[in-house]
N, C-alpha and C positions, 0 to 999 in steps of 0.2 A: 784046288784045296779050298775046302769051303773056312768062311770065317766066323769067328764067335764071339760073344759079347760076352766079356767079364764087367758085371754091374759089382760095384761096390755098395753095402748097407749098411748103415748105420756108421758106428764106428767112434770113438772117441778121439777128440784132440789130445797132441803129445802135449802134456804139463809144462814144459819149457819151449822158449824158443832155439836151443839147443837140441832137445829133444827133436822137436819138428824137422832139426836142419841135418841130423842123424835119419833121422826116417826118410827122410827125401833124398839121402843119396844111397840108402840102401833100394828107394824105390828106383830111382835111376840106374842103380847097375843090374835089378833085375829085366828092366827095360834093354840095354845094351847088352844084356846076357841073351836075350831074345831075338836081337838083328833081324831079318826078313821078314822074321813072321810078327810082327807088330804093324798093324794099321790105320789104329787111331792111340798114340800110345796113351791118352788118358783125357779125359773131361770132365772137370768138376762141375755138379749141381747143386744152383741156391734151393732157396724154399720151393717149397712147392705145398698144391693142395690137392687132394682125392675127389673126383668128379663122379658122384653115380646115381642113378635115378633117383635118388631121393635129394639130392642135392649135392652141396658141396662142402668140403672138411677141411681144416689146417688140418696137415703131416707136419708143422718143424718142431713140436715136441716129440715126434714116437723116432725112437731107436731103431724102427727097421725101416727109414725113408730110404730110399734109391741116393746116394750122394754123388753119385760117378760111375763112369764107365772108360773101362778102354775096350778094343777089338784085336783082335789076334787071326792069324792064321793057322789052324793043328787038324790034322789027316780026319780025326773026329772027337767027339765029345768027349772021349775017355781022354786022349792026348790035349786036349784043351785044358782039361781040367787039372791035369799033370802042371801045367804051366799057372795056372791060377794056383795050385797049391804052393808053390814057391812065391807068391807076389806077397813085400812084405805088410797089403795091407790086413792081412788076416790076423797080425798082431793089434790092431785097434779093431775091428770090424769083422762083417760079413761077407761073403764072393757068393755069387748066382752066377753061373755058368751057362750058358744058352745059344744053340747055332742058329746064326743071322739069316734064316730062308729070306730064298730070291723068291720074286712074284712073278 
């Protein structure tokens, strides 16, 4: 079963620390709703900058920076994406869906 990268984008912070502490265990039970097929279940990204031949950029102002990721295991993209649709972070943000090719 191949695996896939759920990148999280952008995304706003919850308003309270209640707020944040409500979102984090709704994200937590979609993670243990998930069992097996979870393999990296989440990694948060600081700043970062955009590298390309003409130089180099800040990203920590733009709304569509990369801020995280987890990995999953689903049969394929369509089923992967079934399970990214339920992750609660599409109420603050973005999901990019993408399968992890081997080399």
């Amino acid at each position: 079963m191949p695996n896939f990268i759920i990148a999280y984008i952008g995304g706003k912070q919850p308003e309270t620390p209640e707020a944040g502490a409500a979102h984090m265990e709704k994200w937590k039970g979609w993670l243990g709703n998930l069992g097996d097929a979870v393999v990296n279940p989440g990694t948060p990204l600081g700043p970062s900058k955009i590298v390309g031949a003409n130089g180099v950029s800040d990203n920590s102002g733009s709304g569509s920076r990369l801020t995280g990721f987890s990995i999953v295991k689903a049969d394929d993209l369509d089923a992967a994406v079934e399970i990214a649709k339920a992750c609660p972070f599409i109420e603050m943000g973005n999901l990019e869906v993408a399968e992890v090719k081997q080399m």
